[in-house]
C-alpha positions as CSV (number, residue, x, y, z in Angstrom):
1,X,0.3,39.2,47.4
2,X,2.4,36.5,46.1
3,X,3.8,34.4,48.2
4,X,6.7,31.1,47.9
5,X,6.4,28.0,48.9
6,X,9.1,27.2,51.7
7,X,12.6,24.7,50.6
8,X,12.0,21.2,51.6
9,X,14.1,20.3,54.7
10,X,17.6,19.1,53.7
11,X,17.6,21.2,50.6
12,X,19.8,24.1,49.9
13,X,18.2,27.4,49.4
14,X,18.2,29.0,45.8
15,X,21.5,31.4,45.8
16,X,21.8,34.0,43.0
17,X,23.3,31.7,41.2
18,X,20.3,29.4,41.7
19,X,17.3,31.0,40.8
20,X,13.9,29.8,41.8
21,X,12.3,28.5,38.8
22,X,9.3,30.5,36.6
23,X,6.9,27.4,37.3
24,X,7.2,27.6,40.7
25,X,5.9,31.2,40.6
26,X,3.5,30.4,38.1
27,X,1.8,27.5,40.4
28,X,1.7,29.8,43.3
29,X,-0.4,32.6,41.5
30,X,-2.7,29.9,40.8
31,X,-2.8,28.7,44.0
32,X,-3.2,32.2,45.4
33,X,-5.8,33.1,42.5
34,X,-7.9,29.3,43.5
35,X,-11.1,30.1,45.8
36,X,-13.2,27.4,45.7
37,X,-15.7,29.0,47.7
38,X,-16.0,31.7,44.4
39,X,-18.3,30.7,41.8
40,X,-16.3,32.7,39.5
41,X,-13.2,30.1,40.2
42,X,-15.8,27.7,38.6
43,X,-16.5,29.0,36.1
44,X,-13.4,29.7,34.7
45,X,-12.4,25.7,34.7
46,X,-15.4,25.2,32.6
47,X,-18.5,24.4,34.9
48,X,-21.8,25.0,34.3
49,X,-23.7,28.2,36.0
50,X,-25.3,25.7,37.8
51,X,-22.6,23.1,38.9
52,X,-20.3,26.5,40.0
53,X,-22.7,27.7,42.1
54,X,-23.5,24.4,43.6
55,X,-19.6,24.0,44.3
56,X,-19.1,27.7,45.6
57,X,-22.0,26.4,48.0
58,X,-21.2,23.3,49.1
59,X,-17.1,25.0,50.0
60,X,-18.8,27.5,51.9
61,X,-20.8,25.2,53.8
62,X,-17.5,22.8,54.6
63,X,-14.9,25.1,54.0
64,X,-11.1,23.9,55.2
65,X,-10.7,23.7,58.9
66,X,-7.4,26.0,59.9
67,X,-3.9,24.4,59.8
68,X,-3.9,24.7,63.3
69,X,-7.1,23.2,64.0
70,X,-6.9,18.9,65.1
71,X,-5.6,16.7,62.4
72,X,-8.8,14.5,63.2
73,X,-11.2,17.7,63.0
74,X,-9.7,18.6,59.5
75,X,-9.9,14.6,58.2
76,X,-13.8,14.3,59.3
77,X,-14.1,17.9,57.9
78,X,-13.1,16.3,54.4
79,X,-15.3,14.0,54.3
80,X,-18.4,15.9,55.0
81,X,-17.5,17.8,52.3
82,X,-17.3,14.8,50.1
83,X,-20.5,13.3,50.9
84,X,-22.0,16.7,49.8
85,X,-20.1,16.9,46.6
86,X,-21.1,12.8,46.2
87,X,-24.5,13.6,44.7
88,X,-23.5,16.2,42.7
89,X,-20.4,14.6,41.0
90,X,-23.1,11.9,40.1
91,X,-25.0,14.4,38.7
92,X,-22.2,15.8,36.2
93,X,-20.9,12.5,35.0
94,X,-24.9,11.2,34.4
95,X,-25.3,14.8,32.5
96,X,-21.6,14.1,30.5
97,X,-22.6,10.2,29.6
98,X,-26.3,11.6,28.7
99,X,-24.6,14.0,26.3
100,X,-22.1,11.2,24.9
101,X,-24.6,9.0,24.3
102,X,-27.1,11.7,22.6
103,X,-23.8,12.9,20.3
104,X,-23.2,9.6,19.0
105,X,-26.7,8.2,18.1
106,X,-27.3,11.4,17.0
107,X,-24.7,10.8,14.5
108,X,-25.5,7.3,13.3
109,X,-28.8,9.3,12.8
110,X,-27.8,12.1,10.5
111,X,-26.5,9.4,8.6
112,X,-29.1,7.6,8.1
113,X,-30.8,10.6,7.1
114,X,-28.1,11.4,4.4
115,X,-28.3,7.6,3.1
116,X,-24.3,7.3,4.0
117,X,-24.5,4.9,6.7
118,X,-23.1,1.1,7.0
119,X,-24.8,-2.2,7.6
120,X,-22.8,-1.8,10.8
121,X,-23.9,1.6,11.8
122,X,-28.1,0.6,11.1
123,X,-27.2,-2.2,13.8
124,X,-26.0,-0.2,16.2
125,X,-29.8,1.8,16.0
126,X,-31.7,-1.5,16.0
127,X,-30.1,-2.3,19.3
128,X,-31.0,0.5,20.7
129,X,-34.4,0.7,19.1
130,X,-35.6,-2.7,19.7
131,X,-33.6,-3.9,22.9
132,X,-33.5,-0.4,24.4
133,X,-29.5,-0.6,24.4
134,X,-27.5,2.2,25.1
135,X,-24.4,3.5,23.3
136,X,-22.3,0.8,24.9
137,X,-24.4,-2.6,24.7
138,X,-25.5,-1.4,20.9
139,X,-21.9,-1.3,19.8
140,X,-21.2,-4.9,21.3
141,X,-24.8,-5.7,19.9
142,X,-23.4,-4.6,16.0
143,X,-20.7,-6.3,16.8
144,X,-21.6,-9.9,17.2
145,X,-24.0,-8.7,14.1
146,X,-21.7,-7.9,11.6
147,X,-19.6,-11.0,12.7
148,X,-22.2,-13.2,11.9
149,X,-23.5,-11.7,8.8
150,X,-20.2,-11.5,7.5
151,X,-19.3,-15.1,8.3
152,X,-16.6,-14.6,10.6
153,X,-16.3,-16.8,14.3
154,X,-18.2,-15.8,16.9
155,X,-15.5,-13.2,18.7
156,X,-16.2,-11.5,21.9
157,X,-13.3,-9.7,22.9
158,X,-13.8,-9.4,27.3
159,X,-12.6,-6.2,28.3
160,X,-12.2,-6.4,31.9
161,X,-15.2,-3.1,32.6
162,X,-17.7,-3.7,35.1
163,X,-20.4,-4.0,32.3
164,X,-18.7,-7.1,30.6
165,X,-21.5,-9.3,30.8
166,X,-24.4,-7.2,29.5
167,X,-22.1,-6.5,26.6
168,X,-21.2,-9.9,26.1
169,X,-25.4,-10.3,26.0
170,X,-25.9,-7.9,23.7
171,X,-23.0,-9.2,21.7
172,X,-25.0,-12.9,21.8
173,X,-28.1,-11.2,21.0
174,X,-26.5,-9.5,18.1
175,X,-24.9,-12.8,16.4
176,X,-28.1,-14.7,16.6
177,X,-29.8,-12.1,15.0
178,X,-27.3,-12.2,11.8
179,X,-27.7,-15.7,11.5
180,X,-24.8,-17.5,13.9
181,X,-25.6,-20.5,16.0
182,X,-23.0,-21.0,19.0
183,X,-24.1,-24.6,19.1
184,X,-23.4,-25.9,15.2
185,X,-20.0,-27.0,14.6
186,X,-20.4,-25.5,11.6
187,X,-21.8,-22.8,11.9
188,X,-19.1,-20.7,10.4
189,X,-18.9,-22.5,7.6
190,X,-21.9,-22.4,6.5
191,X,-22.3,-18.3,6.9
192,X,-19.3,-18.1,5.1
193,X,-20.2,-19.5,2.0
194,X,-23.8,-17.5,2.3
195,X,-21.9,-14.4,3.0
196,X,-19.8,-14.5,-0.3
197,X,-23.2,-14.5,-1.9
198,X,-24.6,-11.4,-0.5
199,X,-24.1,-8.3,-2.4
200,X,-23.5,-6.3,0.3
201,X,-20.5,-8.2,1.8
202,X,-18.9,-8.0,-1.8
203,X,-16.2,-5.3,-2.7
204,X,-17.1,-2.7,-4.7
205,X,-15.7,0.1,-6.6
206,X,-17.2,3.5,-7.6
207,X,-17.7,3.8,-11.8
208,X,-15.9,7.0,-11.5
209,X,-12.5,5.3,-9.5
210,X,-12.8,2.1,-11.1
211,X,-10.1,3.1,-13.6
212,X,-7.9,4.6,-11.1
213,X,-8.2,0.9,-9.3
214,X,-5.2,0.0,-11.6
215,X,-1.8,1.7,-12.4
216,X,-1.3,3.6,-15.5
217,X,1.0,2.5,-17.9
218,X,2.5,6.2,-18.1
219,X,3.3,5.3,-14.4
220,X,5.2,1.4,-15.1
221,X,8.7,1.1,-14.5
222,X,11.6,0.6,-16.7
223,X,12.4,-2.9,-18.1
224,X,15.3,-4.7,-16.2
225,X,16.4,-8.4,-16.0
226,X,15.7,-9.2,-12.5
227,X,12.5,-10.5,-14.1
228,X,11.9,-14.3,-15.3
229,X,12.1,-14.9,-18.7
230,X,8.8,-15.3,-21.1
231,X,8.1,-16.8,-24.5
232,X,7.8,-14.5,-27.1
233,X,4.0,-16.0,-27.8
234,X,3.1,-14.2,-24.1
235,X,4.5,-11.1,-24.5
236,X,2.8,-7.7,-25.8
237,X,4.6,-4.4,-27.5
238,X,2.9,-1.5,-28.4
239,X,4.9,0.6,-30.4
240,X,3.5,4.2,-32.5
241,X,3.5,4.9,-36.7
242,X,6.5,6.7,-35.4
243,X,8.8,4.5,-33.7
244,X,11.6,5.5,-31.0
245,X,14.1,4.6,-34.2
246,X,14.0,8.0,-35.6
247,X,17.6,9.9,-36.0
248,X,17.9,12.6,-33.4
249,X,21.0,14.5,-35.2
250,X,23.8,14.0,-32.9
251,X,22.3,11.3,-30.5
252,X,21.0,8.0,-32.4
253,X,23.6,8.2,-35.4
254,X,25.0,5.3,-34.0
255,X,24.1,2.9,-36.6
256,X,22.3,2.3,-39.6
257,X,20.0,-0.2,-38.6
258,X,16.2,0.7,-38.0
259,X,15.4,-0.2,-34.4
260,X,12.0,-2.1,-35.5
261,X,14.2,-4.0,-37.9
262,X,16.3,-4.9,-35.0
263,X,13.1,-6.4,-33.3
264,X,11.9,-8.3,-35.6
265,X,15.3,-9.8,-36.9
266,X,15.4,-11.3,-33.1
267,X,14.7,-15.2,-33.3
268,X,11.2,-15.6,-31.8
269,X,9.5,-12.4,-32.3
270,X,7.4,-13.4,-35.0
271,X,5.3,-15.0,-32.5
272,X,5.1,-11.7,-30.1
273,X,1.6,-9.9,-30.3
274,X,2.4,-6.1,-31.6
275,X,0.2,-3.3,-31.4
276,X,0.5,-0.3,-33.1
277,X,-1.1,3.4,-32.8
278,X,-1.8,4.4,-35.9
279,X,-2.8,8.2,-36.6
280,X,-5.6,7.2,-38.5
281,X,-7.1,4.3,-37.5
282,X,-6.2,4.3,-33.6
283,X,-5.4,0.4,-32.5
284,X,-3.9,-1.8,-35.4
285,X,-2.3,-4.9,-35.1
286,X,1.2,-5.8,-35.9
287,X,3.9,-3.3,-37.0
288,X,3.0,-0.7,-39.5
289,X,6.0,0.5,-41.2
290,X,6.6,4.2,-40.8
291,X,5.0,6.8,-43.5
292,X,5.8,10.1,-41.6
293,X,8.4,11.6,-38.9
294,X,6.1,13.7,-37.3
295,X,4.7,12.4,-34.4
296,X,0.5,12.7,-33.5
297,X,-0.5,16.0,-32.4
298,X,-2.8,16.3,-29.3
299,X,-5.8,17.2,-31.3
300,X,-5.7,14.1,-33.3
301,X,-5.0,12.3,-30.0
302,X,-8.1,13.8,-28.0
303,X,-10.2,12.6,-31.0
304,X,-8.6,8.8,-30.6
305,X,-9.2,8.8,-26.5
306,X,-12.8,10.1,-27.1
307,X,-13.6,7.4,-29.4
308,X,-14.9,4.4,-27.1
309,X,-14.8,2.1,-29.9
310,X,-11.0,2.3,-29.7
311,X,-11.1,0.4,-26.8
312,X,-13.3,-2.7,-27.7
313,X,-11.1,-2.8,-30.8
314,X,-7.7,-3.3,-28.4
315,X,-9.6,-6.3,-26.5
316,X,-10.8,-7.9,-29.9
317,X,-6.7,-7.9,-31.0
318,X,-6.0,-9.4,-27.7
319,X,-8.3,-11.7,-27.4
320,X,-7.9,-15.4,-26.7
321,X,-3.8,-14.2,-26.2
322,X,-2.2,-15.0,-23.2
323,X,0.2,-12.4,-22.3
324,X,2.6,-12.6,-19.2
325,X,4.5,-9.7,-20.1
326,X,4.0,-6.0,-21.8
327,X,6.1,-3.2,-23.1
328,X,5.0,0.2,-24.0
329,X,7.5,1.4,-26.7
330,X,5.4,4.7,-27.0
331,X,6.3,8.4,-25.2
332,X,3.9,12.0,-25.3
333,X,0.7,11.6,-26.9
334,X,0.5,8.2,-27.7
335,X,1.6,7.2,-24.0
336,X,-2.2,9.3,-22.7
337,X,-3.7,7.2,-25.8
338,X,-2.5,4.0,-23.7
339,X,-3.2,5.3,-20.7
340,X,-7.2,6.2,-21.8
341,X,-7.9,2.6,-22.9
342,X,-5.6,0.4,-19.9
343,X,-8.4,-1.3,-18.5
344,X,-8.1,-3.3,-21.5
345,X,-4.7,-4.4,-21.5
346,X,-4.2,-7.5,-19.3
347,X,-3.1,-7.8,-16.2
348,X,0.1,-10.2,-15.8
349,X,3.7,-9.8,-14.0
350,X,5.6,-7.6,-15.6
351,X,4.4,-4.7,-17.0
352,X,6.9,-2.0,-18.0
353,X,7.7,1.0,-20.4
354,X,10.6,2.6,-22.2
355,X,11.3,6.0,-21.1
356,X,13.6,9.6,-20.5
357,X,15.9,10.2,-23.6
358,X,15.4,8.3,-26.6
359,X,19.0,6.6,-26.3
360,X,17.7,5.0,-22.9
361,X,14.6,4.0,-24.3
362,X,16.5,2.1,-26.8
363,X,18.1,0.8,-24.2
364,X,15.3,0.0,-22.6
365,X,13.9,-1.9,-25.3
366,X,16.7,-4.1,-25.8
367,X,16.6,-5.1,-22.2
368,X,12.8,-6.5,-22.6
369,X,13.8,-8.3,-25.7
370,X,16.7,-10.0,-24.2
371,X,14.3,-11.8,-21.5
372,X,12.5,-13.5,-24.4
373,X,13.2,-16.6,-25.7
374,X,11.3,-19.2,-28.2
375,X,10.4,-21.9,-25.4
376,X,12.5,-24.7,-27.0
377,X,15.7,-24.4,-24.4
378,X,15.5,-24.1,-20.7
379,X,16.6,-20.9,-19.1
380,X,16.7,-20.1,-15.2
381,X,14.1,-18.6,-13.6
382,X,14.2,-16.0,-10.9
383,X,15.9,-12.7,-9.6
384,X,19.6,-12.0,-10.6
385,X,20.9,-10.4,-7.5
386,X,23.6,-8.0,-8.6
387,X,26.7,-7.1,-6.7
388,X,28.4,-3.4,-6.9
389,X,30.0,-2.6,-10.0
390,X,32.8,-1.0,-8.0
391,X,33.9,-4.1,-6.2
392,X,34.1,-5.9,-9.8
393,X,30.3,-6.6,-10.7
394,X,28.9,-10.2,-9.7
395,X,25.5,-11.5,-10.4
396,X,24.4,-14.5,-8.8
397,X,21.6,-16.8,-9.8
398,X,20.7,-20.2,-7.7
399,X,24.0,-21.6,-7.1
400,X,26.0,-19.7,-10.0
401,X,27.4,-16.9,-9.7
402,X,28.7,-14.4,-12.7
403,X,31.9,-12.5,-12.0
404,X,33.5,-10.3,-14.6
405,X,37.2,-11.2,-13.8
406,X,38.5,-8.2,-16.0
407,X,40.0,-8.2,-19.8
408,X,40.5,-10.8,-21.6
409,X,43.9,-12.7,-22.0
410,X,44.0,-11.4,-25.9
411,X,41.2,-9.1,-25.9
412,X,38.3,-8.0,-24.6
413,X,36.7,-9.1,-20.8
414,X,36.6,-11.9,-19.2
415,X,33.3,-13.1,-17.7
416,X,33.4,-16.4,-15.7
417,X,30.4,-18.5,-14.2
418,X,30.9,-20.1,-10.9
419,X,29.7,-22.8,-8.4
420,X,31.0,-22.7,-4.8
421,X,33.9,-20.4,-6.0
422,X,35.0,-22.7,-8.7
423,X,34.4,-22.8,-12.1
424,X,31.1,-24.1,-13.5
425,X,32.7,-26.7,-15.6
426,X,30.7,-29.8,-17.1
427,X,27.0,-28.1,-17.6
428,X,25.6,-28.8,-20.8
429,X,22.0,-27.3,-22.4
430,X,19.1,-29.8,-23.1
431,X,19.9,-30.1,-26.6
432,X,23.8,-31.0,-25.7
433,X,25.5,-28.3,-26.2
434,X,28.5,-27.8,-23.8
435,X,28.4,-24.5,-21.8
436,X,31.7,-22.4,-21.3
437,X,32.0,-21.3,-17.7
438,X,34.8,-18.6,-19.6
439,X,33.2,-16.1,-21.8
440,X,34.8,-13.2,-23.8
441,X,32.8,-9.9,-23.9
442,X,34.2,-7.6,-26.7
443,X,32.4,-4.5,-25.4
444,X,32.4,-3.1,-21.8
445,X,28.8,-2.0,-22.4
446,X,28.0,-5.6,-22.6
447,X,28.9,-7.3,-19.5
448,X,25.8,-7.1,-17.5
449,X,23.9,-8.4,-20.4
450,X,25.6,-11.0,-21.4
451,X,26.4,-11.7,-17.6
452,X,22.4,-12.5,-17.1
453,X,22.3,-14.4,-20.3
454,X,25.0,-16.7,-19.0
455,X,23.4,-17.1,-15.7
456,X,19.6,-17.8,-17.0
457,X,21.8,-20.9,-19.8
458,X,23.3,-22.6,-16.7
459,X,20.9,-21.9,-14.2
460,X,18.0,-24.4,-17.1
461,X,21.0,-26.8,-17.5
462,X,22.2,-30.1,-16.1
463,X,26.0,-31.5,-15.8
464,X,24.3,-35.2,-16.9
465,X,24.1,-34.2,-20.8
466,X,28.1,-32.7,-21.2
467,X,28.9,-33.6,-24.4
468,X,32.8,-34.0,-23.9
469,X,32.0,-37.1,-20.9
């Protein structure tokens, strides 16, 4: 039969337009379904044959006293039936921490067994193999083991439980066994420094990940002048035996002028360290002027990345070069060629790649080569923060800021560097040479080039050297 609980005084009873809620029903066929004195009701909240029958005894022997019956009679009838349940709620939690404890050795076990388990881990057995610890105490015990061998402070962490100081033993016991002394000043260290010469304190990496330690070049980002400028004697291009310069009909007949050519006519790059993938001889250095217009297949490729020697050959043309910043002109085949043989590029700041369509890779490649220069002028160092184009495009450096003010009072646009909102008049290069704070772009493709150029002159220039004083 199911029955409903009766409305608490003072509230209104549930009208048709107030229905009683579904959990209210649902809590009352559980209450009406709940016999404690059935060892079936046990059983079906997870006890044991054992513990339910025990329970279904002990209700039967104390079972509730009638509402009716004295408040007094019904208390002292409560806590008989306590003091029976007492020994066999000790019972179930000794049998629940036996089992935690057996579960968890048992695992530091199997690994042992597999040879998978930490320095850490074989602690937490020798506490409980040669002090007799439990799960508990050998955890603090591998604690204050691992702290010492490692070379760290001594670090016990109080945690309020009644069994704070026997962990806080074990947790002593532990760091004097790894070698820490609570009573040498310095005692830290000293472990320190023999910790960094233990192998198994030092990082290591897996032959088979090592080369996934480090990004791919296939995975570098585009060039872009927030970065610093570098000399052209510390920079690194590695371009193919066919160069991004080739005609795509439509697309690149924009001018005459071979790309490459365009590189190397740049003041400075005589001194920048080239690379090129050759088709037949893998890794060549410098520039190897085109013979062919078809680019590698992925045979000839395959053979390049399965010759190892390919590699050692890249670190012998790179040796003894400092490099600060790389560029990898190359797309398709030749980019997994790079990528086979990156653990023997450097490592340095800025490490990016031309990519997508071959008119923004030419773009691209621009970009990088305007951030070189021949180290005989001093340019400004650190990120251009650019404004929104929208608003009129600002770029500010330092204390300068780049505005593009809009055309030109004959022709093209107007670019003017600033200091406080006024113009940056009186700044002057090293060598002399006056800087204009006005400066006429002729084309609107322009302006955010030349607007970084501007900024990187006066941000390596003084107003004590101006020429026209």
């Amino acid at each position: 039969m199911l029955m409903l609980h009766p409305q608490p005084t003072g509230v209104a009873p549930a009208g048709p337009s107030m229905p009683v809620p579904a959990a209210s029903y649902r809590l009352s066929t559980e209450e009406a379904d709940f016999n404690p004195a059935d060892m079936r009701c046990w059983l079906t909240r997870g006890r044991s044959v054992e513990h339910a029958t025990a329970l279904a005894t002990i209700w039967q022997t104390y079972p509730d006293l009638a509402p009716t019956a004295p408040l007094e009679d019904r208390m002292a009838r409560g806590r008989e039936r306590i003091r029976a349940m007492k020994p066999l709620n000790d019972a179930i939690a000794a049998r629940t921490e036996a089992e935690r404890q057996r579960t968890n050795f048992g695992l530091m076990e199997r690994r042992a067994a597999n040879d998978t388990i930490e320095d850490r881990d074989l602690a937490i057995l020798r506490g409980r193999d040669d002090y007799g610890y439990d799960w508990d105490s050998a955890v603090a015990y591998a604690g204050g083991w691992s702290a010492a061998d490692a070379g760290r402070e001594y670090s016990f962490y109080p945690d309020g439980s009644g069994r704070e100081a026997s962990k806080r033993a074990a947790y002593d016991r532990g760091f004097a066994d790894g070698g820490g002394d609570q009573d040498d000043l310095f005692d830290a260290a000293r472990r320190s420094n023999l910790a960094a010469l233990r192998r198994h304190n030092q990082p290591t990496v897996a032959p088979s990940t090592a080369a996934a330690a480090r990004s791919q070049p296939s995975s570098w980002p585009k060039p872009n002048d927030h970065a610093r400028p570098t000399r052209w004697s510390r920079r690194l291009m590695i371009v193919s035996d066919v160069t991004i310069e080739e005609v795509t009909p439509g697309l690149m007949q924009v001018s005459d002028l071979r790309l490459m050519d365009e590189v190397l006519a740049r003041p400075g790059t005589a001194d920048m360290t080239i690379v090129t993938i050759d088709r037949l001889a893998g890794f060549v250095v410098g520039h190897q002027t085109p013979t062919t217009t078809v680019p590698i297949d992925a045979t000839r490729a395959d053979e390049i990345i399965a010759d190892v020697s390919q590699g050692e050959t890249l670190r012998t043309i790179l040796a003894g070069r400092e490099i600060d910043d790389i560029l990898i002109a190359v797309q398709g085949d030749y980019l997994r060629i790079v990528d086979a043989f990156a653990s023997a590029l450097p490592l340095c700041g800025n490490m990016e790649r031309t990519q997508n369509s071959l008119l923004q890779q030419r773009t691209h490649l621009r970009c990088w080569l305007d951030r070189g220069y021949g180290g005989n002028t001093n340019l400004g160092a650190g990120h251009i923060r650019w404004g929104k184009a929208i608003k009129g495009l600002t770029g500010k450096l330092g204390e300068f800021t780049a505005r593009h003010v809009g055309p030109g009072p004959t022709r093209g646009h107007l670019i003017r560097i600033e200091v406080e909102g006024e113009a940056a008049e009186g700044y002057a290069t090293s060598n002399g040479n006056t800087l204009e704070a006005e400066i006429i772009v002729s084309n609107k493709a322009h302006i955010r080039r030349e607007m970084a150029t501007a900024l990187r002159a006066f941000g390596g220039a003084t107003r004590l050297m101006d020429v026209r004083v």
